[in-house]
N, C-alpha and C positions, 0 to 999 in steps of 0.2 A: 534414570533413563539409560537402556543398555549404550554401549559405545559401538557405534555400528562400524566402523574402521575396522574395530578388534576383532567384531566378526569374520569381517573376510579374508578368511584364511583360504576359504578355496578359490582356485580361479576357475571358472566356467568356463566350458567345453563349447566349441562353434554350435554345435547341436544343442546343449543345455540354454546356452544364450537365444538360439532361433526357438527353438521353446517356449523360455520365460518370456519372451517379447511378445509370444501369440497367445498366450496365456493372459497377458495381462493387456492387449489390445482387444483380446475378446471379452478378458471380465466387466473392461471400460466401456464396449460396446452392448451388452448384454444384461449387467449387471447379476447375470446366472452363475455358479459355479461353473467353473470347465474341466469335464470330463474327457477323456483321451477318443473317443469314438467323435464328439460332438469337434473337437482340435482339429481332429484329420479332415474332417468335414466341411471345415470352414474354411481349411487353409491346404495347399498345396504341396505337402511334405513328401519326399522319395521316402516315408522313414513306415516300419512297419507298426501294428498297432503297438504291438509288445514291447519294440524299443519306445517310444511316444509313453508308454506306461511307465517302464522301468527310470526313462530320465525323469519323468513328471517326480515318482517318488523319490528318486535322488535331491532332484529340487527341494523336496518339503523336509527330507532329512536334514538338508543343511540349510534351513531357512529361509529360506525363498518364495514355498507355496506352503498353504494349510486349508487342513479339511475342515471347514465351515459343519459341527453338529454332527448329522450324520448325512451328509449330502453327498453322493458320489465323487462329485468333483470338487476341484480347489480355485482356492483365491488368492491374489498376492498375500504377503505377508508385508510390512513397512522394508524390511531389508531387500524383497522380491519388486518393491517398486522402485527404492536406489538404487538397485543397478539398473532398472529400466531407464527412470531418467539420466543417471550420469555415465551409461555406456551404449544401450541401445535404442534411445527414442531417435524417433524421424518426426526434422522438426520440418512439415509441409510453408511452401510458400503461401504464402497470403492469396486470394485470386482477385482478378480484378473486379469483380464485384464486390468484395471483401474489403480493398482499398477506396471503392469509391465510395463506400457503405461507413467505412472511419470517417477519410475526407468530411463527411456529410456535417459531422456531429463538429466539426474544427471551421466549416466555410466563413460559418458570420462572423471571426475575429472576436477577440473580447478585450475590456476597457482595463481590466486588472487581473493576475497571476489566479486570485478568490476562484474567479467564472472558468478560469481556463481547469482548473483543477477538479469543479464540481463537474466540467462536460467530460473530463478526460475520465472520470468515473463512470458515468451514465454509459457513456461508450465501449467501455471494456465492459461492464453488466450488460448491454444491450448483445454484443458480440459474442459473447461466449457463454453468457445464460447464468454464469456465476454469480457469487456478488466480490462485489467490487469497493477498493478503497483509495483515496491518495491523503499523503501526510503534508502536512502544510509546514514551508519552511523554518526553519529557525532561524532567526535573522539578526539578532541582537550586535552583529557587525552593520546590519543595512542603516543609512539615512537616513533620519525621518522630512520628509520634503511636505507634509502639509498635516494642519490640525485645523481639519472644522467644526463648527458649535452650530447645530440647526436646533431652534428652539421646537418642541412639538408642541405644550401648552405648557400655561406657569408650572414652573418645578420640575419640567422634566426637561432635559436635552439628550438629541442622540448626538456622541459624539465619534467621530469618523476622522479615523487615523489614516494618512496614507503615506507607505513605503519608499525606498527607491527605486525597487524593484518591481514597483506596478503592484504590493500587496495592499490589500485595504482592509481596514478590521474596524467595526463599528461597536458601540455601547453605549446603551441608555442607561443615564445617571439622572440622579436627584441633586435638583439644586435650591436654591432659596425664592420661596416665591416671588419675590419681593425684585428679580431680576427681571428685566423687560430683553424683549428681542435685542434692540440698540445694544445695549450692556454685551447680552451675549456675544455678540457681533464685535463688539468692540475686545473683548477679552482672546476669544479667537483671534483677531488677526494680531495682537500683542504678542501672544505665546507663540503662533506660527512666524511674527519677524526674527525672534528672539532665538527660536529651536531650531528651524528649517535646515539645513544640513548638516545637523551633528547625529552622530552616531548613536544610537537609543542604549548602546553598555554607556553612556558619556552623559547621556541625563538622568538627573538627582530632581528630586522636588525643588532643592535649591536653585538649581536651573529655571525649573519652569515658575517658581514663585518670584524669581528674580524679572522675568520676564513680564509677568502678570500685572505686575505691582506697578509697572509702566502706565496703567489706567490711573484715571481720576477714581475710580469705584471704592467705597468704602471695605475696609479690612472683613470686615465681620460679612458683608455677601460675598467677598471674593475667594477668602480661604478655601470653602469648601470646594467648589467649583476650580480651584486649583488643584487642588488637591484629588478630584476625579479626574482631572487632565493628566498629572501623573501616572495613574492607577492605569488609565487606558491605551497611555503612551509603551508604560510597561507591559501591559498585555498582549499589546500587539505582536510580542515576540513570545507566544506563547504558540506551540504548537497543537492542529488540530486534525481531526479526520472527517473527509468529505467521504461519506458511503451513499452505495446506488445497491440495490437489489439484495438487502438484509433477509429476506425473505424466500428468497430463491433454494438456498441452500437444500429449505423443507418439503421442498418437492422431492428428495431424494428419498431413496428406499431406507437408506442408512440411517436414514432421522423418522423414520416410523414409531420411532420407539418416544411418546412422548416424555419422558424422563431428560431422556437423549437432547432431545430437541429444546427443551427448556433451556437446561445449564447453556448449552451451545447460545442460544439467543438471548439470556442472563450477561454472559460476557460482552457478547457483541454490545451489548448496550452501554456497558462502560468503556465512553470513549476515552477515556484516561487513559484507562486500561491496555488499550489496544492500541493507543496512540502512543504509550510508552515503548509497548513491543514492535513497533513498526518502528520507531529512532532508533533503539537497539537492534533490528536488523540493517538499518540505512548503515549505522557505526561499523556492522560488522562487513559492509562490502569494502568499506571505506578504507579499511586497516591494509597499509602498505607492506609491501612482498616482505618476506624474511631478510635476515640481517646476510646471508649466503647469495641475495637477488631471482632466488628462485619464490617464484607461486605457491603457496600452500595450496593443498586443495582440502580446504575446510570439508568437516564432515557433514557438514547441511547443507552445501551449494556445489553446483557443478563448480569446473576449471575457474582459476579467476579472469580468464581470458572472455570471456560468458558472459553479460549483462545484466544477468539475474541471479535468483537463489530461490530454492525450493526446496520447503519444509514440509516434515510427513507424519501425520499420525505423532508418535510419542517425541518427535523433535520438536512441535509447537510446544511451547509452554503456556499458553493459557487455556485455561479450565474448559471442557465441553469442546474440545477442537482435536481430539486424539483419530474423530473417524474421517478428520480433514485434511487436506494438501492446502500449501500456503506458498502461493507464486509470486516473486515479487521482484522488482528493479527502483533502479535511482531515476533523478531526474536533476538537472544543474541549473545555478546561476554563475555566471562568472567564469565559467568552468569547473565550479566547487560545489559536489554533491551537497546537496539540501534539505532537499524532500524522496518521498517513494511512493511509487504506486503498488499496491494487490490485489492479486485475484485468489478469492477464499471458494473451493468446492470440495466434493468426498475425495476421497484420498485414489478411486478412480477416475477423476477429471481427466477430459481430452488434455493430457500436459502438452501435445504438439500445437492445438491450436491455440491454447492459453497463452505459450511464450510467443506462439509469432504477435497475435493480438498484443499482450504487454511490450515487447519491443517496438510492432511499429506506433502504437499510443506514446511511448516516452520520445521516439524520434520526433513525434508533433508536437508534443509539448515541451520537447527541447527548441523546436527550430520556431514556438509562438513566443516563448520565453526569451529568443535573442529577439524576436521584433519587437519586444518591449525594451528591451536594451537600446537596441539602434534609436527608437522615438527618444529616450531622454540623453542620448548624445548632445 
């Protein structure tokens, strides 16, 4: 992957920079190549055609635009879009119908972090037409404050882990038929008197069989059924990705190409996959100022002062996402980043509505996330 830093060695001229900005506002709006006749046209420049042509091709000499085939006019280039977003985007305020249109999708409150995060997806996919992701906390610091066993029929139970922080994570396990609702019942509230606010790095199987073993129930039905209470206790700090609008993407002209479109939707399906790279971005906002107290400004993210970070074309690393942009922010418990939200579009997404959309979405799922706080005060 080239080093785009090292790239810029030139600095852009007031006039190259008003250029590149309507160049790549009009390719975002158009999705046409933009030619210097069709530039003047759209936009209000004192500049003559001649100059409009001569900077356009300076631009594409040092990387900024390129001719698409043989189409008269150009496109950004991945380098032609970093400097848009990290020097010239204009990031519009939200409007009020745009606030009370979020608001909507946050009014009914929700009972655990799980629902606040699946809406806070839908909402950013609804909003901006994208699609949309958020990553589910890592928590393996949080409490565990309950473990329940609903029986569904003999042999099977859902079991339903819940956090301190209002996360809840369920799993159906198999258990021994031979266990009656009572039993279950009873075993749950054993392990939950037993666990209930210890730290989930802090329980071992030993823990929770130490607890278990509290029943009268014989060894040979309990073990296993111990033994998936671990299993599910542990999982629950596993992280995951809630996505809205998988599908969206392929409305785009850029994904015509069904090849294209495949690999691109191949990835997205492994949520491993992508839920590993979304931790690896949360890690990378995470990483405090240099050892001098000055801000890096990393080569994927605007300033660190900025709330977010935004990846482009050949800066994603996962497969089938080169013709993509990839906007994204944090979201806290504690005060301690956790989780992330994204929005995934072509590498010409509206980037101004995007970021206001992902900033005021983390501002609501910041300020639903401390009402859950304040409840188990």
């Amino acid at each position: 992957m080239p080093n785009i830093e090292e790239e810029r060695d030139m600095v852009l001229e007031d006039r190259q920079k008003l250029i590149l900005k309507a160049v790549v506002d009009d390719y975002i709006s158009t999705a046409e190549p933009v030619g210097s006749k069709s530039l003047l046209k759209r936009n209000s420049f004192s500049l003559s055609s001649a100059t409009v042509r001569n900077e356009m091709a300076e631009l594409e000499e040092n990387g900024y635009l390129i001719h698409p085939h043989t189409s008269a006019g150009r496109i950004p280039t991945d380098k032609g879009y970093r400097e848009y977003v990290d020097n010239l985007i204009t990031i519009p305020e939200m409007s009020g119908e745009e606030t009370r249109k979020t608001h909507e999708f946050f009014k009914a409150g929700f009972e655990e972090i799980t629902q606040l995060l699946h809406q806070a997806s839908h909402a950013l996919s609804q909003n901006t037409g994208y699609t949309s992701l958020t990553l589910t906390p890592r928590l393996h610091q949080s409490l565990l404050r309950q473990i329940k066993m609903l029986m569904i029929e003999p042999g099977r139970v859902l079991m339903v882990v819940v956090l301190g922080e209002g996360v809840v994570k369920d799993r159906m396990v198999r258990v021994p038929d031979m266990l009656d609702s009572t039993q279950i019942l009873q075993i749950s509230n054993a392990v939950e008197a037993g666990l209930a606010g210890m730290p989930l790095k802090d329980i071992t199987f030993i823990t929770v069989a130490s607890a278990g073993k509290k029943t009268l129930i014989p060894d040979n039905l309990l073990n296993q059924i111990l033994y998936e209470t671990y299993v599910s206790i542990k999982q629950a700090d596993n992280i995951n990705v809630y996505m809205d609008g998988s599908n969206k993407i392929l409305g785009f002209p850029e994904f015509n190409d069904i090849k294209k479109a495949r690999i691109f939707m191949d990835t997205l399906a492994e949520q491993g996959v992508v839920a590993g790279y979304l931790d690896e971005v949360k890690q990378e906002m995470e990483r405090p100022e240099n050892e001098d107290g000055h801000a890096k400004k990393n080569q994927l993210s605007l300033l660190r002062n900025r709330p977010y970070m935004i990846r482009i074309g050949q800066e994603i690393t996962l497969s089938g996402f080169n013709e993509c942009s990839f906007v994204t922010t944090s979201y806290k418990i504690g005060g301690k980043v956790v989780g992330s939200i994204g929005v995934i579009g072509p590498k010409r997404m509206e980037y101004g509505k995007v970021i206001s959309q992902i900033n005021y979405v983390r501002m609501m799922v910041n300020e639903e996330i401390s009402k859950f706080a304040k409840k188990q005060e």
